[in-house]
C-alpha positions in Angstrom: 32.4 19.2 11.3 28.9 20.6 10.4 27.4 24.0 10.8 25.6 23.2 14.1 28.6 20.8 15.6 30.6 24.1 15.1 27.7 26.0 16.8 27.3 23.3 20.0 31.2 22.9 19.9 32.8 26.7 20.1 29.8 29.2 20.8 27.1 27.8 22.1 26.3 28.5 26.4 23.4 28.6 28.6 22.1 32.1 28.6 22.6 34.4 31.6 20.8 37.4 31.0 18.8 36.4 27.7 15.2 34.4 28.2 16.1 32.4 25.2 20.0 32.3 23.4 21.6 30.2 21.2 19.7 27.8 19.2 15.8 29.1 18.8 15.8 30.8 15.6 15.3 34.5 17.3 17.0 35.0 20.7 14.4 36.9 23.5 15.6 39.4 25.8 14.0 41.6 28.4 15.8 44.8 28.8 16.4 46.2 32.3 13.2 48.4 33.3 14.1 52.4 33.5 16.9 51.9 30.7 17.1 52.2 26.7 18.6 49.9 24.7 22.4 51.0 23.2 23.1 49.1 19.5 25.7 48.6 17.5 26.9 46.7 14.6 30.5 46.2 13.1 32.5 43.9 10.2 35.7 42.8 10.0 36.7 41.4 6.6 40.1 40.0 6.2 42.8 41.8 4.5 40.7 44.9 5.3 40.7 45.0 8.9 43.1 42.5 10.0 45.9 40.9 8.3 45.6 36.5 7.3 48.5 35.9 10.3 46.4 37.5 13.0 46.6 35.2 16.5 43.3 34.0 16.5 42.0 34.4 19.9 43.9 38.1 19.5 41.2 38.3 16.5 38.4 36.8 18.7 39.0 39.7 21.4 39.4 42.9 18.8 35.9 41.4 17.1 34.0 42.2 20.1 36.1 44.9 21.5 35.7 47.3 18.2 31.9 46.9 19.0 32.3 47.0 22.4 33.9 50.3 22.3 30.9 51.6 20.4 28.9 51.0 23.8 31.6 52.8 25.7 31.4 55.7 23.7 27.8 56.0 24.4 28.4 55.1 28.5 26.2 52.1 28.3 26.7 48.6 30.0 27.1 45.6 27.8 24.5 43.1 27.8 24.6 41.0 24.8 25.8 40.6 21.5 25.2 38.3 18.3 27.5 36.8 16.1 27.8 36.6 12.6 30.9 34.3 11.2 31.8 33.7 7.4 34.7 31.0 7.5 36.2 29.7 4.6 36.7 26.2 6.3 35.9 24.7 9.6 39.3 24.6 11.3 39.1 23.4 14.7 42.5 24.6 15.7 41.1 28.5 14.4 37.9 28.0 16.0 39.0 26.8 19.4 41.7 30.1 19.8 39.4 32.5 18.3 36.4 31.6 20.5 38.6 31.6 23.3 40.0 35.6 22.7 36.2 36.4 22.2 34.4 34.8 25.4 37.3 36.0 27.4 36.8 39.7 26.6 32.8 38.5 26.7 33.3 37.5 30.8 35.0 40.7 31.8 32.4 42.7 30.6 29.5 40.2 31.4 28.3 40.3 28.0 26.4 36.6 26.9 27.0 35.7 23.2 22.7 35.1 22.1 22.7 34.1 18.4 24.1 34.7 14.9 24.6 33.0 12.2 27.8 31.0 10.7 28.2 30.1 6.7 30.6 29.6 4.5 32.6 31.9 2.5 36.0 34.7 2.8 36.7 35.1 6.4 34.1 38.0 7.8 33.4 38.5 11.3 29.9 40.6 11.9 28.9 41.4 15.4 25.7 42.8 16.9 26.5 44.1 20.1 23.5 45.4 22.7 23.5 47.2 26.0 21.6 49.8 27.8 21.9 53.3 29.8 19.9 54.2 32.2 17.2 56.6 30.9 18.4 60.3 29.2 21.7 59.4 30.3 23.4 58.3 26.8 26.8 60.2 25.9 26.0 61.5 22.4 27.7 63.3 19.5 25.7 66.5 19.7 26.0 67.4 22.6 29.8 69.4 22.3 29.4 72.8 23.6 31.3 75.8 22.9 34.1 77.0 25.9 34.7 72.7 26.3 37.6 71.1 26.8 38.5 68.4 24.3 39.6 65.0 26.2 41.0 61.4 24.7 41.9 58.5 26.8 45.0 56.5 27.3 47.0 56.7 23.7 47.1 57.3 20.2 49.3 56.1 17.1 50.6 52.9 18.1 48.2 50.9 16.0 49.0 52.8 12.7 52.7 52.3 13.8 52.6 48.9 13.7 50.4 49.0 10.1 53.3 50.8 9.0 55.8 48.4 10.3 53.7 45.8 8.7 53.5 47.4 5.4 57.1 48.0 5.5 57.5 51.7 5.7 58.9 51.6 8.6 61.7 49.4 10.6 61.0 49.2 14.4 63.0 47.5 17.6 61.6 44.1 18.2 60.1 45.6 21.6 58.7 48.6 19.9 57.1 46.7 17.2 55.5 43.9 19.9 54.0 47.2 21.9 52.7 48.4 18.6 51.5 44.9 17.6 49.4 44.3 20.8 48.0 48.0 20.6 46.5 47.0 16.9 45.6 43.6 17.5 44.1 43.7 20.8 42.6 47.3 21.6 41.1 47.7 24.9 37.5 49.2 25.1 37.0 51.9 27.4 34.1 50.7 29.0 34.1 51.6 32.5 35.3 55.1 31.7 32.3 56.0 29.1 30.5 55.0 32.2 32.1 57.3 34.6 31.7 60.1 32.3 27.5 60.1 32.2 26.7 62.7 33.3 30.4 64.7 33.0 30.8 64.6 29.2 28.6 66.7 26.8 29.5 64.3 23.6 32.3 61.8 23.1 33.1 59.2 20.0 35.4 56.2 19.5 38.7 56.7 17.6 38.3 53.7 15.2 39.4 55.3 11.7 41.7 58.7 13.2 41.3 61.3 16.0 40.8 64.2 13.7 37.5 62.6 11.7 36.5 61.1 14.7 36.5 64.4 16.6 35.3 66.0 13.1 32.3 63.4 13.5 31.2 65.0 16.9 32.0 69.0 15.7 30.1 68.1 12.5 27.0 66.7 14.8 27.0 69.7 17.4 27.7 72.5 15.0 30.8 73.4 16.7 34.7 74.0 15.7 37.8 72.8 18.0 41.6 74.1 18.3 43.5 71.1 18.8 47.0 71.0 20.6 49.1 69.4 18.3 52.4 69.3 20.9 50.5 67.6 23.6 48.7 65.4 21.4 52.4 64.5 19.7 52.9 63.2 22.8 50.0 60.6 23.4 52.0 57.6 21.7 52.6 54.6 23.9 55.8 53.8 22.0 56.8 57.0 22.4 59.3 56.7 25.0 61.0 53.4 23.2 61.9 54.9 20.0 62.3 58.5 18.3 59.5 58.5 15.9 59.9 61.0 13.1 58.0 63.9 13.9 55.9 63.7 10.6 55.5 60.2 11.4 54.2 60.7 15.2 51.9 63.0 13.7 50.4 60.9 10.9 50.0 58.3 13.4 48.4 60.3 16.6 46.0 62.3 14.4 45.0 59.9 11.5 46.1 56.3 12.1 43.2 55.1 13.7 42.4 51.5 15.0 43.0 53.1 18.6 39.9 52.6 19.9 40.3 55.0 23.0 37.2 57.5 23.5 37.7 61.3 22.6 35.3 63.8 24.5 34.4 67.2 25.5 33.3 68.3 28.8 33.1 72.2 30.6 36.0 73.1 32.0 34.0 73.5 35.2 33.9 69.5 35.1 38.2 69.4 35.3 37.7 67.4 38.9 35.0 65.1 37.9 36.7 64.1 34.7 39.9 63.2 36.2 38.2 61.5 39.1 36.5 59.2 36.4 40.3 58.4 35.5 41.1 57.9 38.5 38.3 55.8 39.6 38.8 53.7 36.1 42.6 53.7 36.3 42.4 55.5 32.8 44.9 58.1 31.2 43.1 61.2 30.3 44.7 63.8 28.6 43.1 67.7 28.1 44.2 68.2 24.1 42.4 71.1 23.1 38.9 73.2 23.4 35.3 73.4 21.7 35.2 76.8 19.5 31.7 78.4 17.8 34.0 78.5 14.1 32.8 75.2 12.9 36.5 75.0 11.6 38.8 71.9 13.2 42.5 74.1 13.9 45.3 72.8 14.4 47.5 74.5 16.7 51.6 74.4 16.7 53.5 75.0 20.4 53.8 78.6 19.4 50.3 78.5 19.4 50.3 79.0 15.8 48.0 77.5 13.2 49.6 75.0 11.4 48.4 73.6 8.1 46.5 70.3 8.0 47.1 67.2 5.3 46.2 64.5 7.8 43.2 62.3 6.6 41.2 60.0 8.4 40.3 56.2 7.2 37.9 56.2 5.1 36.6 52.5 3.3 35.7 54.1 -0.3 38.7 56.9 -0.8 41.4 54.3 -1.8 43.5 55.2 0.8 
């Protein structure tokens, strides 16, 4: 099977919301008047991001819903994406299960697959995603203000657990370990809620490599400090309830593991109603975690109320971890 049989056969369809898709060598599309466009790009390289005995179409759906949840963090609407595939064969079987995880995902948020390029090489997945907000109304990083409350969605940890189990470290329940699995191997992005919260949150990020650099990325950007609740935090782990995680382990997991892919935020206290009708209307966990301070320090707080002392690092590609 060729390059372009592989094209016609698994990823090419007649463009919805594009003027030209798949098959001209630039795609043409017309953004919707009174709204800016919303970008993002991200790359998942095998061994790195995902592991060689990832289910396919589970691989298909976390390659758009990493970028995906770039857009939610941001409150726009997905429109379009491209895709960029590096395969080192052309295995129908792969092909047919890993198109079917992405265009799946792609349908429930009505987001039309318009162009990329395939070739041949290590397994690397590369998707351009694109949608829009409507004007001034894009959820940034800067915008934290001191006196906020500090917000994440649904849960934390699970995703590192299951790394660990993975890795070995760690010995789960069969049950526990299939919870953890599906939490790192097909994240949900929060889509709808980033939309909900235009207009409520003052600056919000996704938690792809660790809550605590992830928030750090927004205290960095808005010049501000936080006090983090590390008890109610603890607590945020979907798994929780199945198995007695180690403390130290919980910890590690909720604060620094990363591939969670839930949206963290800040937002005045004043906006308590509004932000937990947004979870309501989205049928999205939401849980209060901490407040914005003017230090420009990131504190963590014990359930004394206590500082406790920080060791937990964030992913980070170049730091050999």
């Amino acid at each position: 099977m060729g390059e372009f049989d592989l094209i016609e056969r698994f990823f090419k369809r007649p463009p919805r919301k594009a003027d030209v898709g798949v098959g001209d060598d630039c795609a043409v599309w017309t953004p919707r008047s009174g709204h800016q466009l919303a970008l993002s790009t991200d790359m998942l390289v095998e061994g790195r991001h995902f592991l060689s005995t990832v289910n396919p179409q589970h691989l298909g759906h976390k390659s758009l819903a990493v970028n995906l949840s770039d857009l939610a963090a941001c409150g726009a609407t997905p429109q379009a994406f491209l895709l960029s595939l590096s395969l080192p064969r052309a295995d129908e079987s792969w092909l047919q299960g890993f198109s079917k995880g992405l265009f799946e995902l792609a349908d429930l948020h009505s987001c039309d697959l318009i162009g990329g390029d395939t070739t041949q090489g290590p397994l690397n997945i590369s998707i351009t995603v694109m949608g829009d907000t409507p004007q001034g109304q894009s959820i940034l990083r800067s915008g934290a203000q001191v006196g906020d409350d500090v917000y994440v969605s649904g849960h934390l940890g699970d995703a590192r657990l299951a790394l660990e189990a993975f890795r070995g470290s760690v010995n789960l329940p069969q049950a526990v370990f299939e919870m953890a699995r599906r939490r790192m191997e097909c994240p949900t992005p929060r889509i709808a809620l980033g939309q909900a919260l235009r207009g409520v949150a003052h600056a919000m990020a996704d938690i792809s490599d660790g809550l605590l650099g992830d928030l750090g990325h927004i205290l960095r950007a808005s010049q501000v400090g936080a006090e983090i609740d590390t008890h109610i935090a603890a607590g945020l782990m979907q798994t929780g309830p199945l198995w007695p995680c180690p403390k130290e382990w919980t910890m590690t997991c909720v604060l620094s593991g990363g591939d969670d892919y839930e949206l963290v935020f800040t937002a005045s206290p004043l906006a308590f109603a509004d932000v937990q009708r947004a979870a309501l209307d989205t049928s999205t966990p939401i849980t209060r975690i901490g407040r914005i301070t003017g230090s420009k320090q990131l504190v963590l707080l014990g359930v004394d109320g206590q500082h406790i002392e920080s060791s937990f690092e964030s992913f980070d590609h170049f730091a050999g971890k």
